[in-house]
LUMVEXBA-139252 format. One record per residue: residue in one letter; y, z, x of N, C-alpha, C in turn. Coordinates in steps of 0.05 Angstrom, whole numbers, plus 5000, padded with zeros to 4 digits. Atoms other than C-alpha are relative to their C-alpha. Layout:
N
AYZXYZXYZX/...
This chain:
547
X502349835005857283098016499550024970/X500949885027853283097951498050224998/X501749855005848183477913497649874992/X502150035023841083287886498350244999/X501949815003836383747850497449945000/X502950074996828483657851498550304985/X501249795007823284177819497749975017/X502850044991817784447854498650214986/X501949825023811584807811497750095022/X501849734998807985377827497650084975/X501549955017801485607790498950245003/X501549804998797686217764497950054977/X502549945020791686497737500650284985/X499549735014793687067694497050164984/X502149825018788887587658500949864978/X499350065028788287487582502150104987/X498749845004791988057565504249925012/X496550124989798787757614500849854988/X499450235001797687067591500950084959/X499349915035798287357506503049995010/X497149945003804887647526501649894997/X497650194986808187137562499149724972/X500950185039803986627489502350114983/X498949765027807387137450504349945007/X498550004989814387057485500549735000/X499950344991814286307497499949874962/X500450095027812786257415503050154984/X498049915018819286757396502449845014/X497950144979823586407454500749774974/X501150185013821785737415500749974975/X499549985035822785907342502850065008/X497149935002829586217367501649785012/X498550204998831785597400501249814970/X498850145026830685187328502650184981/X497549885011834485727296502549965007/X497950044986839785707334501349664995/X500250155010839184977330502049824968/X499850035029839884977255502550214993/X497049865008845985487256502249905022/X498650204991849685127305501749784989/X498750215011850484517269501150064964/X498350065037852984837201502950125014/X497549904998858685127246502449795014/X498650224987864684567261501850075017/X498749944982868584937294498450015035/X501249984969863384977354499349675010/X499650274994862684207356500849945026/X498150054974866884097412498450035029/X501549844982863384587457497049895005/X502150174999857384217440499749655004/X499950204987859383487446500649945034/X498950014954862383727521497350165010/X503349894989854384027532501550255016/X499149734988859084697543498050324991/X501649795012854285237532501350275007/X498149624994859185837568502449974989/X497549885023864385697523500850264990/X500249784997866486277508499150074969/X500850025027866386157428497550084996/X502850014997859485917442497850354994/X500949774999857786577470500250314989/X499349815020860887037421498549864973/X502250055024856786637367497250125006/X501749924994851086857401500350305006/X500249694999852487607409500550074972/X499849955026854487577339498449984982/X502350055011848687287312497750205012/X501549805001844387747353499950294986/X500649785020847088337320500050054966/X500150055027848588187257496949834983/X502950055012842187717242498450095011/X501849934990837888057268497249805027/X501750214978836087517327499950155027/X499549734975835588097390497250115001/X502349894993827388067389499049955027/X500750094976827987757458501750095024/X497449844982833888167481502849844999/X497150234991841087827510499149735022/X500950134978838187527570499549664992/X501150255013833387057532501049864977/X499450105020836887007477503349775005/X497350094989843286707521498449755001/X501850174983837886267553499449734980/X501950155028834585957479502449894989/X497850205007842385797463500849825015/X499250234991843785417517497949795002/X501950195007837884967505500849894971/X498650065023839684917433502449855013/X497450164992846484657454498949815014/X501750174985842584197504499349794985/X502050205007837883887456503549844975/X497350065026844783887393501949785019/X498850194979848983527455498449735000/X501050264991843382937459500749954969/X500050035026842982957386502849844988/X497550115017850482847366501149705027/X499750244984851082357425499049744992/X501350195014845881917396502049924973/X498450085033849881907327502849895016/X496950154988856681767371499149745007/X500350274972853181187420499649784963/X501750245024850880887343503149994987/X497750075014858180957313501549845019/X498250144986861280657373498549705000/X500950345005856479997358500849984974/X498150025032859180017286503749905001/X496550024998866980057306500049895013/X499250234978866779667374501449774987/X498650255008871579147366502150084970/X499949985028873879437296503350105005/X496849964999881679567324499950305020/X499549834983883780257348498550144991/X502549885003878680597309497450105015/X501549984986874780477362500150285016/X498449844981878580997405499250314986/X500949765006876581567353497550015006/X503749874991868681507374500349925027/X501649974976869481327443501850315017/X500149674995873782007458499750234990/X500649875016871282557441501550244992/X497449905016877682927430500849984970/X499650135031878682397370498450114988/X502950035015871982477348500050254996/X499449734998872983197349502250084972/X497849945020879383187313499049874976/X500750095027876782737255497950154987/X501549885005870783097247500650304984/X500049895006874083707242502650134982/X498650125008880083467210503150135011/X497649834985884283727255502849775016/X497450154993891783477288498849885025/X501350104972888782897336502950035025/X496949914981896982927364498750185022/X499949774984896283667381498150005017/X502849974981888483587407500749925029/X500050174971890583097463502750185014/X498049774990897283497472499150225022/X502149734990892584137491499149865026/X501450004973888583757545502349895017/X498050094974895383457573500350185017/X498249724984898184127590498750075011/X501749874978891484377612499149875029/X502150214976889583757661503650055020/X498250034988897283807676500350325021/X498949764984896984567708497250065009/X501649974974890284497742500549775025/X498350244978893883847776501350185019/X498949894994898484357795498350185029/X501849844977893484777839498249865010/X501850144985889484207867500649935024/X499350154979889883947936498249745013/X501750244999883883547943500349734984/X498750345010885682777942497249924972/X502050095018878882607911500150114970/X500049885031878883117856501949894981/X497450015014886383047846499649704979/X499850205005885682347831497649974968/X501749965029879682487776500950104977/X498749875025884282897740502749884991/X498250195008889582417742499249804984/X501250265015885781827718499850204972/X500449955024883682307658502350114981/X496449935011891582497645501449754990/X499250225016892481797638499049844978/X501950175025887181567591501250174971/X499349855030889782187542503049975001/X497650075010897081897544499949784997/X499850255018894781207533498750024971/X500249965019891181507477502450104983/X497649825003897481967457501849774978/X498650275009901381307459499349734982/X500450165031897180897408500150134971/X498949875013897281487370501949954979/X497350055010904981367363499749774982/X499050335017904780537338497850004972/X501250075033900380757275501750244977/X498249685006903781217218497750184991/X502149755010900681937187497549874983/X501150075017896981547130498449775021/X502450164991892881027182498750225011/X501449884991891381567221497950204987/X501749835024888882027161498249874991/X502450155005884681407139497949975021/X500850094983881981267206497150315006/X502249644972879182107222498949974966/X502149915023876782037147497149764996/X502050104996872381467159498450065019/X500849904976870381717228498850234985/X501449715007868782457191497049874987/X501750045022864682057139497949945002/X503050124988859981677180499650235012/X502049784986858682217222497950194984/X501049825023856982677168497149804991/X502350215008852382097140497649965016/X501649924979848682087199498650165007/X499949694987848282767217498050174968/X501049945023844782837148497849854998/X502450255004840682247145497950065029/X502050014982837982447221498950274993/X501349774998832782957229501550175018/X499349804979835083547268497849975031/X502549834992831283727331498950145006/X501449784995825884047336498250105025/X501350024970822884327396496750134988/X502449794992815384507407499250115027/X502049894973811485027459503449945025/X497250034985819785057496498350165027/X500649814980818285337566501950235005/X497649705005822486027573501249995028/X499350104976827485897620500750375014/X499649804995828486507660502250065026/X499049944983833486827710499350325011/X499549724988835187457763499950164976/X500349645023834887977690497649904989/X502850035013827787667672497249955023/X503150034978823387627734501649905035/X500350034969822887567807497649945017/X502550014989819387217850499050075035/X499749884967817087447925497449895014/X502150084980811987237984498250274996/X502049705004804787577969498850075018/X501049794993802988048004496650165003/X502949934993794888218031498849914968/X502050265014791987667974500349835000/X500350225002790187047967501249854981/X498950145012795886687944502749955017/X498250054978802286427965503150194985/X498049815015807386887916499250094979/X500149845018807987317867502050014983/X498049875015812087357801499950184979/X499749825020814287967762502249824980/X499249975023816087817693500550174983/X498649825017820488217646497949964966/X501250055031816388277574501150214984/X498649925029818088427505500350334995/X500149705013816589227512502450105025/X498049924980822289597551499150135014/X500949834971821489727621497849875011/X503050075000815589327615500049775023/X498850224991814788817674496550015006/X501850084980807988407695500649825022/X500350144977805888097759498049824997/X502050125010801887467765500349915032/X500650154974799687107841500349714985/X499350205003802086407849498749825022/X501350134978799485857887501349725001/X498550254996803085187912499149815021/X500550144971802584647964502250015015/X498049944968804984618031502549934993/X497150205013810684128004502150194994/X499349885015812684607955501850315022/X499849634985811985298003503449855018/X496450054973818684908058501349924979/X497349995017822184598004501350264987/X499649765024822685347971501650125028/X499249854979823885548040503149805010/X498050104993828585068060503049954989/X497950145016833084888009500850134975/X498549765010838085317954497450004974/X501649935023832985637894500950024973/X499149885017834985617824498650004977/X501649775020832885977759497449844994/X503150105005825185867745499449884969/X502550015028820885677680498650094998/X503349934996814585897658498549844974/X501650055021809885607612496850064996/X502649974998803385707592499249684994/X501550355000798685047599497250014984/X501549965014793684937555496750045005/X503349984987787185017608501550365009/X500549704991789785837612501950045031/X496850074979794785697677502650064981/X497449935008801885887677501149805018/X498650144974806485387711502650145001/X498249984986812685527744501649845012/X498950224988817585007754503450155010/X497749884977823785277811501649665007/X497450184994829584727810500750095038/X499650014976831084617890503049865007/X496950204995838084387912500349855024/X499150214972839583877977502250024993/X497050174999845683708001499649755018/X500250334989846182938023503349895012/X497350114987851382578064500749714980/X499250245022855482038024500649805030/X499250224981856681308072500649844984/X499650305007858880728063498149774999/X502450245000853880148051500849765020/X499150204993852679628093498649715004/X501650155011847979268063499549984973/X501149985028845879067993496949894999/X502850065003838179037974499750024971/X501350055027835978677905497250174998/X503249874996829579027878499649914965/X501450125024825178637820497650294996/X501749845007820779187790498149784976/X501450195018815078627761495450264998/X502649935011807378687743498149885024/X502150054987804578307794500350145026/X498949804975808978557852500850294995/X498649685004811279327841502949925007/X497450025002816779207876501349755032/X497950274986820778487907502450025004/X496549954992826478567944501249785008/X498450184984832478047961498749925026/X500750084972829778078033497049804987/X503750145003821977738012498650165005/X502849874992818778328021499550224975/X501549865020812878587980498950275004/X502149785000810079327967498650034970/X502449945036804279437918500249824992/X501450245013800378947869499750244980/X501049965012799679147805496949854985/X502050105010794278657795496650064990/X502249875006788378997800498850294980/X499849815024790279547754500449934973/X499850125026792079087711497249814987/X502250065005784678827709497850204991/X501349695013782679527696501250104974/X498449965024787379577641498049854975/X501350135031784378977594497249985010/X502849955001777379127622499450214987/X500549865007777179837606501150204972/X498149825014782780127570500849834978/X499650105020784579527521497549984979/X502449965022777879477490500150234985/X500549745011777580227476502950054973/X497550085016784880177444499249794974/X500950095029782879647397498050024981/X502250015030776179877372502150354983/X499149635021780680647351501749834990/X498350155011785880107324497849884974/X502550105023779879817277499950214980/X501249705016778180527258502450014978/X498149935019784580697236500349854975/X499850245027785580047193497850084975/X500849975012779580157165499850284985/X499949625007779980987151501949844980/X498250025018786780667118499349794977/X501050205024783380157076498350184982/X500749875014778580657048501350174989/X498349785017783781157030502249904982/X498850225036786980596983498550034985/X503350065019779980436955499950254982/X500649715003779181256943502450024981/X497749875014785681346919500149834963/X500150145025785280766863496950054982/X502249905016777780866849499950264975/X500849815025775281186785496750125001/X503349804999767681226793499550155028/X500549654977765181936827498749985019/X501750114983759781576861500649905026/X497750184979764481026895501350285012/X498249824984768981646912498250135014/X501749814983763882016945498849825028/X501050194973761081426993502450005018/X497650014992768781327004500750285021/X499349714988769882067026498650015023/X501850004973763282007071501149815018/X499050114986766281437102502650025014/X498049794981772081737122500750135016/X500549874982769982307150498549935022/X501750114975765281997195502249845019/X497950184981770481507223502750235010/X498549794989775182137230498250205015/X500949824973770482527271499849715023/X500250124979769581847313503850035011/X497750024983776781847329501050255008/X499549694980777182587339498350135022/X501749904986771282617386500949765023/X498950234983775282027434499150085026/X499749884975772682387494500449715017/X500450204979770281717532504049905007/X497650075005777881407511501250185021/X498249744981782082017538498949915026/X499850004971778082027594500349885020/X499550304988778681267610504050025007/X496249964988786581327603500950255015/X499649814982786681937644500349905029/X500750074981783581617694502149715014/X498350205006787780997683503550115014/X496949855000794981317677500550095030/X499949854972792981757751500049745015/X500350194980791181077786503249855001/X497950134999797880797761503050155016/X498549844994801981467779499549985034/X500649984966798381477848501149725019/X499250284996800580707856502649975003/X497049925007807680827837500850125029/X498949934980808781387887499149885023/X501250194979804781057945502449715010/X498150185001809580397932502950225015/X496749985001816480837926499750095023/X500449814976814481257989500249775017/X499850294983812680588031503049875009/X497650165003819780238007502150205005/X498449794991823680888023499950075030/X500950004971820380968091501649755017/X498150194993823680268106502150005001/X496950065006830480338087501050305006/X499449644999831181148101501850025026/X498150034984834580938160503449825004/X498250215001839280458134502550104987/X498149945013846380528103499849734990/X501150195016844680098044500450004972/X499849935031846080017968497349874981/X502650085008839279917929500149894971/X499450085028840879497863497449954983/X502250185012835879387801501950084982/X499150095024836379387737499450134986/X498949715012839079897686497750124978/X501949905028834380297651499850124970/X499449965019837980427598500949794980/X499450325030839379677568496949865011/X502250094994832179487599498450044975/X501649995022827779257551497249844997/X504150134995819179027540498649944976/X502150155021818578597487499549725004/X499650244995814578107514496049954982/X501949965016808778197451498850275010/X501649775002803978717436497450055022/X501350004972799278597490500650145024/X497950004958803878587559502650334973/X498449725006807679187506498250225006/X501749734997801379617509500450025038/X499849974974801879457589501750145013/X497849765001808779777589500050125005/X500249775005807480317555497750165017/X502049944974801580457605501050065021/X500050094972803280237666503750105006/X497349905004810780467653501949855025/X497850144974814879977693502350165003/X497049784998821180397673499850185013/X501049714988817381037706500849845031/X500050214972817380507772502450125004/X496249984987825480487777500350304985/X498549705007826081287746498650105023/X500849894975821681477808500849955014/X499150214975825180947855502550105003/X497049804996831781327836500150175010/X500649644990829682027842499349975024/X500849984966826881847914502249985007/X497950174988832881497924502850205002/X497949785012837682127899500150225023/X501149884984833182547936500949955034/X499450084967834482218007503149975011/X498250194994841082077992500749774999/X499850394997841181277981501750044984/X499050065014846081037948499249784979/X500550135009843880567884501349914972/X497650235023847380097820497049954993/X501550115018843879917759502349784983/X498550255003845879237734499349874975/X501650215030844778847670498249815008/X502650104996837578507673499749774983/X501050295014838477917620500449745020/X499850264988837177277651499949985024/X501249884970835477607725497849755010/X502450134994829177177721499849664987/X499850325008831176467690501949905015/X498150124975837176387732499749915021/X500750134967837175907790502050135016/X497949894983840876257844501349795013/X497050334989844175567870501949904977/X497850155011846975237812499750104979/X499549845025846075787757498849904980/X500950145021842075407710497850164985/X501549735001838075827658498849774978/X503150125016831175497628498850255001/X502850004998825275767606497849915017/X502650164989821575297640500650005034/X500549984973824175457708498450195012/X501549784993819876027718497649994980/X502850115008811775937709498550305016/X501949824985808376617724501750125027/X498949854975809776797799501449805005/X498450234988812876077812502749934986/X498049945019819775937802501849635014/X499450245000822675197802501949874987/X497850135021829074967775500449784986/X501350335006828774417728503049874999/X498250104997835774187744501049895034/X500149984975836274337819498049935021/X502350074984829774257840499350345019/X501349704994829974977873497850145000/X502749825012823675377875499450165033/X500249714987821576007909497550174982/X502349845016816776527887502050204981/X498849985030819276807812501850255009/X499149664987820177587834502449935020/X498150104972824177357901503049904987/X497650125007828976997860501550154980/X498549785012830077577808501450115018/X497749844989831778057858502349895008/X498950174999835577527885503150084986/X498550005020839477527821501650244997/X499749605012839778297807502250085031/X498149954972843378367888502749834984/X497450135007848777837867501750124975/X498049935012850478267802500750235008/X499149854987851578827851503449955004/X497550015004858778567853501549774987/X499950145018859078097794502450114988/X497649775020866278437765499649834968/X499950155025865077817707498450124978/X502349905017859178087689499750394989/X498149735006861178827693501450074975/X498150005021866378707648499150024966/X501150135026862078377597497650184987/X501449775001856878987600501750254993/X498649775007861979457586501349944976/X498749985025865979157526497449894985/X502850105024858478977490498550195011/X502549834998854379557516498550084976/X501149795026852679817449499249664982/X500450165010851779107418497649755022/X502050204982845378727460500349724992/X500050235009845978147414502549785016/X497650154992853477907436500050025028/X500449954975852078207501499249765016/X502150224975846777707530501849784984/X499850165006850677207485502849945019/X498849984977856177347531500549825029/X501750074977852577377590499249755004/X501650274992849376677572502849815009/X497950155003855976347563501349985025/X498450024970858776517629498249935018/X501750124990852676357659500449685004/X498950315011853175647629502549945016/X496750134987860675557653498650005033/X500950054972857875717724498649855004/X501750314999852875157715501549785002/X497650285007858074697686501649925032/X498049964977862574877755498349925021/X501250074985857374737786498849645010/X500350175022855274097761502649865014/X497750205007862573777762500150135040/X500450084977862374017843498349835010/X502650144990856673667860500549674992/X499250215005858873067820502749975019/X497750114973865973077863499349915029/X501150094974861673167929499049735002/X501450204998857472617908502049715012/X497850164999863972147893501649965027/X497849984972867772317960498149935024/X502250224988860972087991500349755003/X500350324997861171387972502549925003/
C-alpha cells in the first residue's frame, strides 16, 4: 500500500474589502518568508536541518520563536509565521542542493573526496567544520536503537542498508590520517562557501499563504449558491472572514472521498481567490507483469513498445509556425532593434539625433507592451496543447488501468531539447517534458508503477544489432544502415527505452556519470559499440558454420 497526493482548487469571489486583507496578508506572509530566507543561511549551525528539508527540527523551531520575539517578526502571529519558515527551508533545501548536485560534478571521480559531497553528514561536517568521525558516530547509535524497536521487514531493512553505508563511510574515514581529512572538509567548506556567495539567494514573489486548522476552516454552504465556504483568520484579533467557494463536480468527491490536507489561498490577478486542498489516495503496490516502452515525440504524443499510437501533435504544430512563430519573431525584431537604438542614444552627442532616438523607442516599447493579439494567440495556443496532453494521457491510462504493468520512458531530469532554436521554441511551447510530468502524475495517481531511463541514443539505435548512425533514422522512418532493419522511428525508440528497463550496464553507467552528460553518453556510446561489435563477430560465426 502506497500514498499519492493530488490538489484540487476551489474558487471565490470575495468583496473588495476581504480580498485587501487576505492582499495585505499574502504581501507580509511573502516578505517574511525572504527574511527568514536571508537569516537562515547566515546561521551554520541550522544547515543540517535544512539540507535534510527538516523544517520541525526542533532547533529550526526555536529559531523561529526566537526570532519572532526578539526581532520583531510576530506581525502575522505563530501560526503563519511557523508556516513562512517552513517554506523558507523548502525553497534554502532546493537552493543548497543545487550547489551540492554542482560540487558532486566537480569531485566525481576526484578519490574519496567525493564521499564528502555525496553524504550529507560529510558535507555537513566540512561545512561546519565539525568532527566528521563523531557526525557518522551519532547516526550509528541513532539508526542502531530505532533498529532496535522495528519489526517491519521492509522498513527494517531501509535502516539497515543506511547503517551500512555510514560504516563504510566510518571505515574510509579510518585509511586517511587527521591532516587529509582536515584538507579534504577545507576544500569541501571552500567551494561551498564560493558558491553559496556567487549564487543569488531565493527570492520568492506573490507566495500563496499556506494555511492550517489555527487559520481557517472550511465547511459545506449552506442556503447559497455555492458549493463551500471558507472562514479565514486575519491580521486583527478575533477577526475571521468568510468567503463562498465554487468547484467542479471532480473536485466536490475527490474532497469527499479521499484524506484533506492543509489549504492555500491566493489572490489571482482577475480579483478571485484560489484555494488549492492537497488530497491523499492510497494505491495498492503489484508486481509487474508486463513492461511498456513509451516515446514521448512531436509527431506522435505518445509510441509505445506495443505499435500503438495516441495523439498527433501535427496539427498543432502547423498552428505553432503559422500563428505563433511569426508573432514571436516580429517582438524578437523589436527588441533588437529597441536595443540597437539604445547604443545609438547612449553614444550619440547631437540633441536632435537623441530626441528621434528617444521617440523611437518609446513607440516600439508601447508596441511590445500593447502585445494583446500575441498573448492572446499563445493563450489560445498553450490551452489547445494542455487540452491535447490530457486528452492523450487519459486515453493511454484508460488502456492499461487494468493491467499490472511497468510504464518506462525517459528521465526527465537528464532529458534534454537542443535540437536548434526553432524545434527549441517548439519545446518550450508545446512542453514535451509537461507530456511525461502529466503521464507520471496520472500514473502515481492510479497507482502504475513507472522507471525513467537514460534517453541518449533511444532513437539511433537499431534494436537488432545495436548499431548507432545518424542516418538510420529519417523523420518518422527508421532504417538501419548496417542491418537493413526499418520500422517506423517512434516504434523503435520506445522499443529502445523498454529494453533499458532492465539494462543493469546501462544503469550502472548513469549512476557513476550522472552529474557529468559529456562522459555519460560517451559511456553509453562505447558500450553500445561493443554490443554492435558482438554482434557483428556473431553473425560472421553464423555465417561461417553455414558454409
Amino acid at each position: 500500500m502506497s500514498k499519492v497526493t493530488k490538489s484540487v482548487f476551489l474558487y471565490g469571489k470575495p468583496t473588495q474589502a476581504k480580498r485587501e486583507k487576505i492582499k495585505e496578508m499574502e504581501y507580509l506572509y511573502t516578505d517574511l518568508i525572504n527574511t527568514y530566507i536571508k537569516l537562515l543561511v547566515k546561521d551554520k549551525n541550522l544547515y543540517l536541518p535544512i539540507f535534510l528539508n527538516n523544517s520541525k527540527d526542533s532547533q529550526i523551531r526555536q529559531f523561529e520563536k526566537n526570532n519572532r520575539k526578539q526581532n520583531g517578526l510576530n506581525k502575522l502571529g505563530s501560526a503563519l509565521g511557523q508556516n513562512a519558515i517552513d517554506h523558507a527551508i523548502k525553497e534554502l533545501h532546493n537552493h543548497f542542493m543545487r550547489i551540492r548536485n554542482y560540487m558532486y560534478s566537480l569531485y566525481f571521480n576526484k578519490g574519496d573526496i567525493s564521499n564528502f559531497v555525496s553524504s550529507i553528514t560529510l558535507l555537513n561536517a566540512s561545512i561546519c567544520d565539525l568532527d566528521p568521525q563523531k557526525e557518522l558516530l551519532k547516526n550509528i547509535e541513532r539508526i542502531t536503537n530505532i533498529l532496535n524497536d522495528i519489526e517491519n521487514k521492509t522498513v527494517k531493512e531501509k535502516y539497515q542498508k543506511q547503517l551500512e553505508y555510514y560504516n563504510e563511510l566510518l571505515n574510509m574515514l579510518k585509511t586517511h590520517t587527521k591532516q587529509e581529512i582536515k584538507e579534504m572538509k577545507s576544500i569541501i567548506r571552500m567551494t561551498f562557501f564560493e558558491e553559496l556567495t556567487a549564487r543569488k539567494l531565493p527570492y520568492i514573489k506573490d507566495a500563496p499563504i499556506q494555511l492550517d486548522t489555527r487559520l481557517c476552516k472550511i465547511e459545506k454552504a449552506q442556503n447559497i449558491k455555492a458549493d463551500y465556504v471558507i472562514r479565514v483568520r486575519t491580521l486583527e484579533r478575533g477577526k475571521w472572514i468568510e468567503i463562498p467557494l465554487t468547484t467542479s463536480q471532480n473536485s466536490k468527491r475527490r474532497l469527499k472521498q479521499y484524506k484533506n490536507g492543509s489549504p492555500t489561498i491566493k489572490v489571482l490577478k482577475n480579483g478571485l481567490i484560489k484555494i488549492s486542498i492537497p488530497v491523499t489516495k492510497k494505491t495498492h503496490t503489484y508486481e509487474y507483469e508486463k513492461i511498456i516502452g513509451v516515446d514521448a515525440g512531436e509527431t506522435d504524443l505518445i509510441h509505445t513498445s506495443e505499435n500503438k499510437v495516441y495523439g498527433s501533435f501535427k496539427d498543432l504544430s502547423e498552428k505553432y509556425d503559422k500563428t505563433v512563430l511569426p508573432k514571436l519573431a516580429n517582438r524578437s525584431k523589436l527588441r533588437a532593434l529597441m536595443k540597437k537604438y539604445r547604443k545609438e542614444l547612449k553614444n550619440e552627442t547631437n540633441e536632435q539625433r537623441k530626441e528621434r532616438l528617444r521617440k523611437k523607442i518609446n513607440n516600439i516599447n508601447k508596441m511590445l507592451q500593447g502585445g494583446k493579439t500575441l498573448n492572446r494567440v499563445l493563450r489560445s495556443y498553450n490551452h489547445a496543447v494542455q487540452m491535447e496532453i490530457a486528452r492523450v494521457v487519459k486515453e493511454f491510462i484508460n488502456d492499461i488501468k487494468n493491467e499490472k504493468v511497468l510504464i518506462v520512458m525517459e528521465d526527465l531530469n537528464i532529458l534534454e531539447f537542443d535540437r536548434g532554436r526553432k524545434r527549441n521554441r517548439h519545446d518550450s511551447n508545446w512542453a514535451r517534458g509537461e507530456l511525461l510530468r502529466k503521464l507520471q502524475e496520472t500514473l502515481r495517481w492510479y497507482g502504475k508503477q513507472y522507471k525513467e531511463v537514460e534517453p541518449a541514443y533511444t532513437s539511433q539505435e537499431c534494436p537488432v544489432c545495436h548499431n548507432i548512425d545518424k542516418q538510420n533514422r529519417s523523420n518518422k522512418h527508421f532504417k538501419c544502415t548496417c542491418c537493413g532493419y526499418e520500422n517506423d522511428a517512434d516504434y523503435v525508440a520506445a522499443l529502445n527505452i523498454k529494453a533499458r528497463a532492465k539494462d543493469k550496464e546501462i544503469e550502472e553507467i548513469v549512476e557513476k556519470y550522472r552529474y557529468n552528460k559529456k562522459e555519460r553518453h560517451k559511456a553509453i556510446k562505447e558500450l553500445i559499440k561493443n554490443r554492435h561489435k558482438k554482434y557483428l563477430d556473431s553473425a560472421a560465426q553464423a555465417q561461417a558454420r553455414a558454409i
